[in-house]
PASEBA-1860 file (N, C-alpha, C; in nm, 3 decimals):
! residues 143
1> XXXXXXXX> -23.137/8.705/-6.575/-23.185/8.806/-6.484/-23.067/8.890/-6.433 ~ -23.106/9.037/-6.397/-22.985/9.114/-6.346/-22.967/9.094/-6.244 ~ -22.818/9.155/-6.206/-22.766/9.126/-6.051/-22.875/9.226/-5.960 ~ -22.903/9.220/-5.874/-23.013/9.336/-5.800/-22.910/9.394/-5.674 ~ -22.786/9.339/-5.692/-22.729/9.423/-5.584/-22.717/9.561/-5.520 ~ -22.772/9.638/-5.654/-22.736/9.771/-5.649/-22.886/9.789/-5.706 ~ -22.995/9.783/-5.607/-23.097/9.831/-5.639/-23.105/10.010/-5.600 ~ -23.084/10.035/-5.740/-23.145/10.204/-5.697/-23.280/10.270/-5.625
9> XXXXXXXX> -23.371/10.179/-5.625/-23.477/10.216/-5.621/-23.515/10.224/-5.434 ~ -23.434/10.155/-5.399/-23.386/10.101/-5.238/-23.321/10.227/-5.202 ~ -23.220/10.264/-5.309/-23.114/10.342/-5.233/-23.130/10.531/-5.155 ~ -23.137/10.567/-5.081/-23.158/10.650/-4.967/-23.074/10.763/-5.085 ~ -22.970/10.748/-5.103/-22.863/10.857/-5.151/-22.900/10.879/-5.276 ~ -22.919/10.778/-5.373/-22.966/10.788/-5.504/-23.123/10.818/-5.521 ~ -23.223/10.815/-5.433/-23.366/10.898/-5.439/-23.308/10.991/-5.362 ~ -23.227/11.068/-5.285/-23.262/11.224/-5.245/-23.207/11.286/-5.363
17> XXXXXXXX> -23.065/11.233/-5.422/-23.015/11.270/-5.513/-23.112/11.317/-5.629 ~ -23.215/11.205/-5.648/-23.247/11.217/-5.815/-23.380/11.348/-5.783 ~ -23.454/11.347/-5.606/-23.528/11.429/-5.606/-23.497/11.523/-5.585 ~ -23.400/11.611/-5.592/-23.333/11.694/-5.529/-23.305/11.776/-5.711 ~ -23.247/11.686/-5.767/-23.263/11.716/-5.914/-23.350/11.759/-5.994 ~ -23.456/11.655/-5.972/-23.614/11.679/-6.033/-23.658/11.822/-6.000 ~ -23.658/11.822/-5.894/-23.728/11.932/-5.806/-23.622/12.079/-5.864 ~ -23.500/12.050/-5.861/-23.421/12.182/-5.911/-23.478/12.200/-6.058
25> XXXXXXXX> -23.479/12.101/-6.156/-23.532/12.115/-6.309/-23.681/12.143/-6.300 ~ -23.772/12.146/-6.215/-23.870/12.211/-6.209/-23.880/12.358/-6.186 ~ -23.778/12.404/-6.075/-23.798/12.578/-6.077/-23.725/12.655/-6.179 ~ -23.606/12.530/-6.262/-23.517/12.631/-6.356/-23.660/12.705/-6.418 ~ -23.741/12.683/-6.480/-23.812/12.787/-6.561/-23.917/12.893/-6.508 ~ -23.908/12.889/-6.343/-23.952/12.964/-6.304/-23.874/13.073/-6.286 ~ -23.753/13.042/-6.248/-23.667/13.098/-6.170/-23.620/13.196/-6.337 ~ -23.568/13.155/-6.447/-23.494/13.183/-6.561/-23.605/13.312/-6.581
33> XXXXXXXX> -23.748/13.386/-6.538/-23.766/13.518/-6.578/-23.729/13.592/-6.489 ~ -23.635/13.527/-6.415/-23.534/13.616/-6.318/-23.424/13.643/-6.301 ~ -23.363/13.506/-6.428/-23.220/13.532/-6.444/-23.163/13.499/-6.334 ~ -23.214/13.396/-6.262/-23.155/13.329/-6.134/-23.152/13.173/-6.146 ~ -23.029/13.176/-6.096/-23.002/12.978/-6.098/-23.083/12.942/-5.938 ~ -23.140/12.813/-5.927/-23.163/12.779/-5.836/-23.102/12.757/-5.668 ~ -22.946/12.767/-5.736/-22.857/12.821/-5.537/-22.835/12.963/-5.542 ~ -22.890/13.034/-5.652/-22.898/13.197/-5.625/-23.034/13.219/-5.594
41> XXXXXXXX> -23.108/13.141/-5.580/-23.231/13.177/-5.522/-23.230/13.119/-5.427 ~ -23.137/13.035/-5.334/-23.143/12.972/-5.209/-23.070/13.106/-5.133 ~ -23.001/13.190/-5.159/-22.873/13.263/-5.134/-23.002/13.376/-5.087 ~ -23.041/13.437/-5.187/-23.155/13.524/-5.199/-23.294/13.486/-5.082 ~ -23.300/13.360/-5.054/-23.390/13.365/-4.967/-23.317/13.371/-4.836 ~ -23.206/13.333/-4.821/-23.151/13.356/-4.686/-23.176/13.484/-4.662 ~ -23.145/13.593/-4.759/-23.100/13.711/-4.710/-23.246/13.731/-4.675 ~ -23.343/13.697/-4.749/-23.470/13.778/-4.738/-23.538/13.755/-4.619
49> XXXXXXXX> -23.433/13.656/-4.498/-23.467/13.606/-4.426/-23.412/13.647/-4.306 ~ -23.274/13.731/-4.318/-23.177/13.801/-4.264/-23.108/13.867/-4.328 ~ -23.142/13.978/-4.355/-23.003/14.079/-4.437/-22.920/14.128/-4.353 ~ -22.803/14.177/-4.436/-22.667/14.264/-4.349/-22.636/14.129/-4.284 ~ -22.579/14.030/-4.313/-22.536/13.929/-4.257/-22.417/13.858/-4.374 ~ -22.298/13.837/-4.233/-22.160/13.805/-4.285/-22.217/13.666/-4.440 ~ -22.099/13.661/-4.527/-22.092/13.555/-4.580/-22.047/13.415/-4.541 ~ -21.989/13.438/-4.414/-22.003/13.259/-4.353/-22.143/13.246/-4.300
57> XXXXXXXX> -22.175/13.347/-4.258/-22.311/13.360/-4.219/-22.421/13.257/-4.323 ~ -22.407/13.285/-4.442/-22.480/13.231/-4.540/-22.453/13.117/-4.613 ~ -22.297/13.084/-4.547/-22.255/12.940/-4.618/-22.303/12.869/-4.468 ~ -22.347/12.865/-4.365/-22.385/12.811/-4.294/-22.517/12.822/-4.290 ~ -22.610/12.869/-4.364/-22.743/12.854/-4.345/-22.765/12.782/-4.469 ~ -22.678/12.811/-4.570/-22.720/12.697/-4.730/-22.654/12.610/-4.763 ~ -22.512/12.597/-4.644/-22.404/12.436/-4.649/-22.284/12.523/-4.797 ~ -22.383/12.594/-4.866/-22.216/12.663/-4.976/-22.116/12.692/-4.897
65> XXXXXXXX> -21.962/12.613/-4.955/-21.878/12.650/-4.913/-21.834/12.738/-5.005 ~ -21.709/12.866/-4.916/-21.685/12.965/-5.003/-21.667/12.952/-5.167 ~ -21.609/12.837/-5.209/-21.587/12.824/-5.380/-21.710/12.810/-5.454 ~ -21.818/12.794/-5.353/-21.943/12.798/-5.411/-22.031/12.917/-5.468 ~ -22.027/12.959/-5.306/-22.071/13.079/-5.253/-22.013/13.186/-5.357 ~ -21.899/13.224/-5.390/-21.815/13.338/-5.387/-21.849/13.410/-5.519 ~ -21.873/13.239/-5.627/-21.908/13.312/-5.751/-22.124/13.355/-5.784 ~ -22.156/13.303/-5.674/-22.299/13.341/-5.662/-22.342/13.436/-5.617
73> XXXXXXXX> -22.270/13.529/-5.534/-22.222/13.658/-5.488/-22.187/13.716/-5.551 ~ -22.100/13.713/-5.685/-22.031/13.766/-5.763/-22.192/13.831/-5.877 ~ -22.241/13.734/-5.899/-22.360/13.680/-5.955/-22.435/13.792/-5.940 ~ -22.507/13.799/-5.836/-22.594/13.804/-5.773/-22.556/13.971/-5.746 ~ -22.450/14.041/-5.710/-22.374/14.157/-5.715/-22.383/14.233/-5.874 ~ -22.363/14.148/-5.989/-22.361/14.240/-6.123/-22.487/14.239/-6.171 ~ -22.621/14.158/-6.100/-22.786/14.182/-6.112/-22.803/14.286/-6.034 ~ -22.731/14.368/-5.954/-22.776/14.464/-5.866/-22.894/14.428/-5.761
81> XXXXXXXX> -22.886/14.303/-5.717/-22.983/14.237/-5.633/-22.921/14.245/-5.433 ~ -22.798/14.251/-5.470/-22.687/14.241/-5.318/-22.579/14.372/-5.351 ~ -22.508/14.377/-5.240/-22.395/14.472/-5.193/-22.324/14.374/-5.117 ~ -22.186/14.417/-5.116/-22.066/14.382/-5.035/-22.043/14.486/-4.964 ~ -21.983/14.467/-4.868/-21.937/14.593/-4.750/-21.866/14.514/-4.669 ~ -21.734/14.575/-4.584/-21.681/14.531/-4.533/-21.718/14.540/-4.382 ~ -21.709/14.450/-4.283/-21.755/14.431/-4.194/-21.707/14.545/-4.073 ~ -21.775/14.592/-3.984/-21.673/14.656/-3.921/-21.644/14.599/-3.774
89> XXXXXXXX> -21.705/14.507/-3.776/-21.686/14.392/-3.642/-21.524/14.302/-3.689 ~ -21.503/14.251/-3.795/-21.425/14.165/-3.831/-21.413/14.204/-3.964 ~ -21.209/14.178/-3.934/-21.207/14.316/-4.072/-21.135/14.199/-4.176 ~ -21.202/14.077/-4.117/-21.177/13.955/-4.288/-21.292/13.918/-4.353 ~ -21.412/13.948/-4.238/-21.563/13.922/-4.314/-21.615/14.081/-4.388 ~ -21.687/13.969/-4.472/-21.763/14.091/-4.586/-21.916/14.060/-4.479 ~ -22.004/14.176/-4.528/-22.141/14.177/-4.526/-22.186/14.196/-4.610 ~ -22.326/14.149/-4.666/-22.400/14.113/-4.754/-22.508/14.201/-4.746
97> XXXXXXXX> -22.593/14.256/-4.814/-22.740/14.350/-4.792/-22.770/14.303/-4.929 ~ -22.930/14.382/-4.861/-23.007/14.337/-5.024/-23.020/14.504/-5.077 ~ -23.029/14.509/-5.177/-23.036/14.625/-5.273/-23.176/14.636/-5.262 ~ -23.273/14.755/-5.330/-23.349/14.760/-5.305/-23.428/14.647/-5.452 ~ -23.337/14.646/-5.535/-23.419/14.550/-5.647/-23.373/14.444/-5.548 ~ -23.270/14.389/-5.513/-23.285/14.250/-5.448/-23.456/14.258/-5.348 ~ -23.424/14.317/-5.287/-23.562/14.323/-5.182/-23.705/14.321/-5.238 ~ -23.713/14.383/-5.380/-23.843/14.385/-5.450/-23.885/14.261/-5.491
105> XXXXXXXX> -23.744/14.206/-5.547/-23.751/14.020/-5.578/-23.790/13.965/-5.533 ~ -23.844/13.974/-5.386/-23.919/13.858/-5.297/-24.041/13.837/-5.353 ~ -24.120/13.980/-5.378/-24.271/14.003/-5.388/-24.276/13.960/-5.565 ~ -24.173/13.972/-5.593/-24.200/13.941/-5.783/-24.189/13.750/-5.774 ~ -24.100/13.694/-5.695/-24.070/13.560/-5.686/-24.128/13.469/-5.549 ~ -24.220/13.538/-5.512/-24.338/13.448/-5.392/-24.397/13.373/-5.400 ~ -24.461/13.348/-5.572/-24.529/13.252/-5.583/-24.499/13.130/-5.625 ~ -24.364/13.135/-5.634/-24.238/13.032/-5.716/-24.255/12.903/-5.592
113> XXXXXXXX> -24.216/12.926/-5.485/-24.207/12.836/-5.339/-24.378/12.812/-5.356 ~ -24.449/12.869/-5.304/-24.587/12.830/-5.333/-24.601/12.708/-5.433 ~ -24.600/12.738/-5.576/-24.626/12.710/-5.677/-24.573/12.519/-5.648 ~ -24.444/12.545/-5.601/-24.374/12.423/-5.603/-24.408/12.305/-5.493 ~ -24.464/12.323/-5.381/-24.552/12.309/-5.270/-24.659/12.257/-5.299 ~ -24.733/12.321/-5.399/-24.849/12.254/-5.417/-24.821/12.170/-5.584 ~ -24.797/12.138/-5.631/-24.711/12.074/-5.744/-24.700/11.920/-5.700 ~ -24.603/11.913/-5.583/-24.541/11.803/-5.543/-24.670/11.765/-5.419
121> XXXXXXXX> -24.797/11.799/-5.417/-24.895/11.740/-5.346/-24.876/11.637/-5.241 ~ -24.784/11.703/-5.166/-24.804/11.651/-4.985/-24.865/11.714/-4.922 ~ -24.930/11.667/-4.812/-25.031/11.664/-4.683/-24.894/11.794/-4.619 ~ -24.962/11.803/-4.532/-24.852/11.918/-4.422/-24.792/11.809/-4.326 ~ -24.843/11.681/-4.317/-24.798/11.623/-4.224/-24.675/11.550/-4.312 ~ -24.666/11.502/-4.465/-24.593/11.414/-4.504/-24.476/11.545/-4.519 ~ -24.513/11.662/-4.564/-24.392/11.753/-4.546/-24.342/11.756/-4.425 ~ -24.367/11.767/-4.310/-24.300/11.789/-4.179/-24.229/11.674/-4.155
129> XXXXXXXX> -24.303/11.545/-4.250/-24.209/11.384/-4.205/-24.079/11.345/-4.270 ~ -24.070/11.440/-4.407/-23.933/11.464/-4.505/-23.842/11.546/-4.430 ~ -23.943/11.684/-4.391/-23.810/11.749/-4.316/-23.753/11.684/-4.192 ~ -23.803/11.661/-4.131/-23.783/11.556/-4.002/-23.627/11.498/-4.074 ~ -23.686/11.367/-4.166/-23.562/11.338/-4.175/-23.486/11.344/-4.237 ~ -23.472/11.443/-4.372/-23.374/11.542/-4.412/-23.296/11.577/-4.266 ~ -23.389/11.649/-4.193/-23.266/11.715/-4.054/-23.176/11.616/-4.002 ~ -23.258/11.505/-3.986/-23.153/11.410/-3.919/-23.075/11.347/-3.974
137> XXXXXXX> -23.078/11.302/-4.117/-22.952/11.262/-4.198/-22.875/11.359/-4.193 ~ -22.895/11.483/-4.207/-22.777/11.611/-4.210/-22.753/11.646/-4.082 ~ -22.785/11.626/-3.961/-22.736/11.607/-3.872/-22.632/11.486/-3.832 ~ -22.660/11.349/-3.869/-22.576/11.254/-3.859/-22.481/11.260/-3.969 ~ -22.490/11.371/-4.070/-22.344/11.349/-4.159/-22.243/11.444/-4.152 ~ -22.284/11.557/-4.035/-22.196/11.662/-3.944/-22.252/11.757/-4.033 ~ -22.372/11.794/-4.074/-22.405/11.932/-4.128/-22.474/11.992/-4.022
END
């Protein structure tokens, strides 16, 4: 019999991990008639959520740190979906806007979040009980 010390099936880090995965390999083929990776569509919903907002701005609403961030911007800039501009509050931050194709992208990619929502068939209450404690593990690990 095997050692069971290292039961994965127990483990907290290794199920968010593997669902966190699953769930990304499910929208790649939604996302790919858009020519968007799945943290360029996290990037993209921030904005669509706040535009004209700094880029720490957005590594603090999606946890990307700049080496993340910088080339998804880059990305996301030669789709003609965003703009860079320099800030005129703070003259080391950039600002971010959506282009007007970025902005059309919401209404072409709305049904993607939908789609995925009802897919993974939770109650509204078992969703509010994940986020719950999603928040509080990322709260207790200083996010």
């Amino acid at each position: 019999m095997k050692n069971k010390e290292f039961d994965f099936s127990k483990m907290i880090c290794f199920l968010l991990n593997s669902t966190s995965n699953a769930m990304i390999r499910e929208y790649r083929p939604h996302l790919e008639e858009f020519q968007l990776t799945y943290a360029q569509y996290l990037v993209m919903m921030t904005l669509w959520n706040n535009d004209n907002i700094l880029i720490k701005d957005i590594s603090k609403e999606t946890f990307f740190d700049s080496a993340t961030l910088t080339p998804i911007l880059k990305r996301l800039e030669e789709k003609s979906y965003i703009i860079r501009t320099q800030s005129l509050s703070d003259e080391r931050g950039k600002i971010i806007k959506l282009t007007k194709e970025g902005k059309d992208l919401k209404d072409k990619t709305a049904h993607i979040f939908k789609n995925m929502e009802c897919k993974i068939e939770l109650s509204r209450k078992e969703q509010e009980d994940i986020i719950k404690i999603c928040n509080k593990i990322l709260s207790k690990l200083g996010n």
